[in-house]
C-alpha positions in Angstrom: 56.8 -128.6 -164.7 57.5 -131.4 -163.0 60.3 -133.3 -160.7 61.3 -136.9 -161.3 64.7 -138.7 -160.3 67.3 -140.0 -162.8 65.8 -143.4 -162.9 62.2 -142.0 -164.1 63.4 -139.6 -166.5 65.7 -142.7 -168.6 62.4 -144.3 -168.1 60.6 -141.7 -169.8 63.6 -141.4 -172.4 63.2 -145.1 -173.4 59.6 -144.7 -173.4 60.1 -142.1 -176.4 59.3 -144.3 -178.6 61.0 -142.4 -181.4 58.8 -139.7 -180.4 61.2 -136.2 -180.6 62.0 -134.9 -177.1 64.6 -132.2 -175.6 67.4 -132.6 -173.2 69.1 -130.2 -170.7 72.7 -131.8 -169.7 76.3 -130.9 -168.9 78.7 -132.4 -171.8 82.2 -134.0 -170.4 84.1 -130.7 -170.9 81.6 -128.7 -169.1 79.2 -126.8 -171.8 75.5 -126.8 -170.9 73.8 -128.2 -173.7 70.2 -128.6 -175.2 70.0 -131.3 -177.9 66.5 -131.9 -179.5 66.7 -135.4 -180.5 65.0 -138.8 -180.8 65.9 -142.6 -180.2 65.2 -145.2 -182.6 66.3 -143.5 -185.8 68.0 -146.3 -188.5 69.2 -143.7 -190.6 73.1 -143.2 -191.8 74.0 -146.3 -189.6 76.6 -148.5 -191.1 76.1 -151.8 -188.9 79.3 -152.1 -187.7 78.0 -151.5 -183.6 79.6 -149.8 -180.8 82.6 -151.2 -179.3 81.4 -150.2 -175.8 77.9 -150.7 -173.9 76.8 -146.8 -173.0 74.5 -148.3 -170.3 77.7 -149.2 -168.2 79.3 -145.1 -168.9 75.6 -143.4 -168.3 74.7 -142.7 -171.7 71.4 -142.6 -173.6 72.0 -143.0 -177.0 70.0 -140.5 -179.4 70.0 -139.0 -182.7 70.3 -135.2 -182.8 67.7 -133.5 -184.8 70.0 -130.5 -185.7 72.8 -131.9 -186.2 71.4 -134.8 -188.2 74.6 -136.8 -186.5 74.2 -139.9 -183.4 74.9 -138.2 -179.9 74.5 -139.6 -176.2 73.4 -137.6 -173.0 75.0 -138.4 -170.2 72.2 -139.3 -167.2 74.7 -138.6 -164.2 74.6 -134.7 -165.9 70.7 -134.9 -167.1 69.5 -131.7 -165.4 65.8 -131.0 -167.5 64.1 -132.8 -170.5 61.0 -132.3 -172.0 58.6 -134.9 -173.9 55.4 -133.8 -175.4 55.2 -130.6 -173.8 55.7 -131.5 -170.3 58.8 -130.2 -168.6 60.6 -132.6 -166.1 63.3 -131.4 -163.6 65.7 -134.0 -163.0 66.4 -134.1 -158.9 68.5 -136.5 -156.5 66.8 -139.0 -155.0 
């Protein structure tokens, strides 16, 4: 287990490279949530684009494995994820 800041762990998240990876975060109304997900996925995606930038609101855009549905974690939230076995704490700087 290790700690990293929020800058290093969206780092790490766009580093994924479509590569599967967990995240620990708090979702706007409050619930704790652990989504197993990936970026990079094409799949059900109709073309038609988002009508907002998420890097401007704090969000990561992601495809959740269970859900099999598009999902963003919110980085000002981001308390814990974990890529290819190693688990990072998310800390202030």
């Amino acid at each position: 287990m290790k700690t990293i800041d929020r800058d290093t762990a969206k780092q790490y998240i766009y580093k994924t490279n479509g590569k599967i990876f967990s995240a620990v975060f708090t979702k706007k109304d409050g619930e704790k949530r652990t989504m197993v997900c990936r970026r990079g996925v094409a799949k059900y995606v109709k073309g038609v684009g988002l009508k907002f930038k998420p890097e401007e609101r704090n969000l990561i855009g992601v495809f959740d494995m269970h859900k099999k549905a598009y999902r963003f974690i919110n980085t000002k939230t981001l308390e814990q994820i974990k890529i290819k076995g190693i688990k990072y704490i998310i800390k202030e700087k």
